[in-house]
N, C-alpha and C positions, 0 to 999 in steps of 0.2 A: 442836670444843673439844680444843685437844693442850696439856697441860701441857709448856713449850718443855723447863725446867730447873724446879729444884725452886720452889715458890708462884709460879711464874709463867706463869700458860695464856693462849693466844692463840685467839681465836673473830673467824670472818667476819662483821662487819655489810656488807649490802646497802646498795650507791650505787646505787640507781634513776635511770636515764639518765646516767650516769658510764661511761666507757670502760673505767674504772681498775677496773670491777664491786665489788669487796668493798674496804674496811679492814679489815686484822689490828687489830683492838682486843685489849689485855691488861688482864687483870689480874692484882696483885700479891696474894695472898693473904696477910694477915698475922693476926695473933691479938686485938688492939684493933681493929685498924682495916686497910683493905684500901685499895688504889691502883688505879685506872683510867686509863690511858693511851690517848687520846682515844676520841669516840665515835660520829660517824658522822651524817650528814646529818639533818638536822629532817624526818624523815617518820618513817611507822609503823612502815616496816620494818624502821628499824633500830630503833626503841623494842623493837618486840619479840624482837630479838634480844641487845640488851643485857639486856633485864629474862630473857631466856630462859636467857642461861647466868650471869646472878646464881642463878638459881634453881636448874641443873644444880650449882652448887659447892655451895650451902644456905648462900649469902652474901646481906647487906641494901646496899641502893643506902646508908642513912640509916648505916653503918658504913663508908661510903667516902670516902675524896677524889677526885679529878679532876685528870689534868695534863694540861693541851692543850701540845701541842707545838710547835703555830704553827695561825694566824689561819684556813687555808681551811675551806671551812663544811664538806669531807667528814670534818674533823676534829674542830670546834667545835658544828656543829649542832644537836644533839641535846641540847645543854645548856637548852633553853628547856624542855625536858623535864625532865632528868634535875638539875636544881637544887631542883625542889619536893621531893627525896627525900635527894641527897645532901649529902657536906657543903664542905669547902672545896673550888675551883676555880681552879685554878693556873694562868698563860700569863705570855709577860712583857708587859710595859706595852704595850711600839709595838704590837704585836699585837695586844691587847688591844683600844685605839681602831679598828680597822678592824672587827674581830667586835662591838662595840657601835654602830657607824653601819653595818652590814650594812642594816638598816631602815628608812636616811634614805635617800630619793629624791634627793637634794640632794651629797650621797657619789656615789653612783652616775654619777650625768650627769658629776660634776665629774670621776671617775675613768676614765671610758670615755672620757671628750673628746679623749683623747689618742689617739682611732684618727687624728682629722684632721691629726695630724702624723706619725702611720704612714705616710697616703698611704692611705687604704681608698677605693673610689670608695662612697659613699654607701650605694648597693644591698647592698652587701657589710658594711655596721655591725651592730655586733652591740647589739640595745637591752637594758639592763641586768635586766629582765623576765624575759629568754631567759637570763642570764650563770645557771651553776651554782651560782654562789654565793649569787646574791640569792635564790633558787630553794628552794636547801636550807640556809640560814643561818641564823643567828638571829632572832627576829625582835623578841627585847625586849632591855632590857639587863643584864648582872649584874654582882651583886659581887664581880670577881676578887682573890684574892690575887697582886700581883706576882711573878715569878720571875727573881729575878738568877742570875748567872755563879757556882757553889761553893754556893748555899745546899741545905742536906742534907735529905733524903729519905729517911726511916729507916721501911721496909716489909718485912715477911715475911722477914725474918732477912739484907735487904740493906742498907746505906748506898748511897745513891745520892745526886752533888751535880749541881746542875743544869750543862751545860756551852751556851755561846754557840754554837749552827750557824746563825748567821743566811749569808741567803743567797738560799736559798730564798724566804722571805719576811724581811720585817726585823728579826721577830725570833725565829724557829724557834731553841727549844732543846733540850736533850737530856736525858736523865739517865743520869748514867755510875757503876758500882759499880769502883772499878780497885783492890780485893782480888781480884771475883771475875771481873772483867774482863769484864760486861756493860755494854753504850750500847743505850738507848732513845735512837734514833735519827730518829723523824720521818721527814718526804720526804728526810732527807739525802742518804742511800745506798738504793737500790732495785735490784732483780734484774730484770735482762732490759730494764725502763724505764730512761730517763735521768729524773732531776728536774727539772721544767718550772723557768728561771731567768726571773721578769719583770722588765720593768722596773716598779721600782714608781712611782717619783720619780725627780728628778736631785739627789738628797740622798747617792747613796753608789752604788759600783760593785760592782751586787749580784752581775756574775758575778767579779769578783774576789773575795770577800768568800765566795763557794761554794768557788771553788776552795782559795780559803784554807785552808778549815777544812775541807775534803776530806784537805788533808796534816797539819790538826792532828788528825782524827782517826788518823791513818795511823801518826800518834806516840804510839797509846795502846795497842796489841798489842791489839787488842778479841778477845776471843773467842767471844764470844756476840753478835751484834748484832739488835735487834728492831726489822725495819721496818716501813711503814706497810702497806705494800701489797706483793702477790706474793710466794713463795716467801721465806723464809728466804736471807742470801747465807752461804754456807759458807767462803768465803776472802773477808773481809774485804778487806785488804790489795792484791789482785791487782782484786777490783771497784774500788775507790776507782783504779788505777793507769786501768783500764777506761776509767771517767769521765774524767778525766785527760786521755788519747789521744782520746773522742769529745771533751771541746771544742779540743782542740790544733786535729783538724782540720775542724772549725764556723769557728773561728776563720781559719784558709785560706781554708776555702772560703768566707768572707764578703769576706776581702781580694782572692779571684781574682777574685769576679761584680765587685767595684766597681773591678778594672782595666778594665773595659768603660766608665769616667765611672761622675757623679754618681746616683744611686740612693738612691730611698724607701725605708724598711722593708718597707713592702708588696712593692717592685719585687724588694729580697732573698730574701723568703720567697718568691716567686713560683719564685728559681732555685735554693735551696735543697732536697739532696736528706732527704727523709723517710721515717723506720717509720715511717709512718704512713696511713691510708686510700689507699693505692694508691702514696705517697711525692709525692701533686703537693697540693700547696697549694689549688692552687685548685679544690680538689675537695672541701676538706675542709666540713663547717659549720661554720655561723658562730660557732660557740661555740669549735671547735677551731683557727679562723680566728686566733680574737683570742688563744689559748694561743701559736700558733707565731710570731704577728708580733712580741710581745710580748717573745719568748726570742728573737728575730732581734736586734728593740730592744735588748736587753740586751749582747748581743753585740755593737753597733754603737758603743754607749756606751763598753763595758771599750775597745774598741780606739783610740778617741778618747781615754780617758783617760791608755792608756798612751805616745798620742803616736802610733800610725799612721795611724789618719783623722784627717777634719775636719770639721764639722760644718756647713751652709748651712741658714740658718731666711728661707724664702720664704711670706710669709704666714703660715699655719701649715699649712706643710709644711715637713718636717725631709727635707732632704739629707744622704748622706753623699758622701765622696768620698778617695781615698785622701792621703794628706799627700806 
């Protein structure tokens, strides 16, 4: 537990079989009433780590609210818990609908089905059982309060207004103080990590839509920034440019493999270089199988949109190929 700045302490819940190991979970301390910025997967361990440093401040779950900052269950989970005690629970709507059908079987199949147009050979599908999300997600549904773009946030002597970082997911948001130049920031910006970008749908170009608002934070002077995960970033500004430059050259390197012809998503991530389990793909599991193909997909999309691939839908399997 480190108090970052003043009513604002940061404490590690435990991701059990998560790569990403902990959530920086906060809280805001205030004097009515206190803020919690997400909570950490539906198991015990993080129950006991949120209720552990409620206790170490000599604060009540039942004098709190709840902001989730977007839909993944390492952020959402724990609410099937932490609802019996506290009090309002914040996310915004589109988000919202995926963390309340975390539970339906019917969601899942329908959502995963799009490995068959990734190109996955069968053996290599990941069943939604296995997905981390079904895993440690919610598993009933609740009554959120919506979260729009400006609506204020008034905690332990901060105004915070909520800002749009969707992206991420569809609809990851933040909360920004810009008197004292603090963003609760979500997966947006992250230390050492990039932000996994999925495709979600073909409803919107979500790595355009990151990048976006990559430079819309980039226009806020942030000074304090509170991520989800790993280390504190201490130059704001100079990470954001970081991300920036890794997708510039994702981006390349997606346009080189497909001067070789037409190529599946899967056939992309195959030559795709990775931080990750040894950098090969196909080495990964299957859980982190469906992460990277996913963010490949994403990539293949933005570049189609902007006009340099093209798309060939054979059966269902999705081709790309350069325009």
């Amino acid at each position: 537990m480190i108090e970052v700045i003043k009513n604002i302490f940061c404490f590690p819940v435990p991701l059990p079989g998560s790569p990403l190991k902990e959530l920086n979970c906060y809280i805001v301390r205030g004097g009515d009433r206190n803020l919690m910025v997400d909570v950490g997967f539906n198991a015990p361990e993080g129950y006991a780590a949120v209720t552990g440093a409620f206790k170490e401040l000599g604060l009540f779950l039942s004098d709190t609210d709840i902001f989730l900052t977007h839909l993944h269950a390492d952020h959402t989970g724990l609410i099937d818990e932490l609802k019996k005690e506290c009090g309002r629970i914040y996310i915004s709507e589109i988000d919202s609908i995926q963390v309340d059908r975390n539970c339906e079987d019917e969601y899942w199949t329908e959502y995963l089905g799009i490995q068959s147009h990734m190109g996955f050979p069968e053996a290599e599908t990941l069943h939604y059982r296995d997905h981390p999300a079904y895993v440690g997600g919610a598993l009933t549904r609740t009554d959120f309060v919506y979260v729009t773009e400006g609506m204020s946030f008034d905690f332990g002597g901060y105004n915070f207004a909520a800002i749009d970082l969707k992206g991420h997911t569809p609809g990851q948001m933040g909360l920004f103080d810009k008197q004292k130049s603090v963003l609760f920031c979500g997966d947006h910006i992250l230390n050492k990590i990039t932000p996994n970008i999925n495709l979600w749908d073909f409803n919107a170009d979500y790595l355009g839509l990151f990048l976006k608002n990559l430079r819309k934070v980039e226009e806020l002077n942030v000074k304090t920034l509170l991520s989800a995960h790993r280390a504190l970033v201490p130059d704001v500004n100079l990470r954001i440019n970081q991300l920036l430059a890794h997708h510039d050259r994702r981006l390349s390197r997606v346009l080189e493999i497909l001067s070789s012809g037409k190529s599946t998503v899967y056939e992309v991530a195959m030559e795709v270089e990775w931080d990750y389990g040894g950098g090969h793909f196909g080495s990964f599991p299957a859980a982190q199988k469906w992460f990277a193909a996913s963010e490949v997909f994403a990539h293949l999309e933005h570049l189609r949109i902007i006009g340099k691939v093209d798309l060939l839908i054979e059966g269902p399997m999705y081709f790309y190929s350069i325009r």
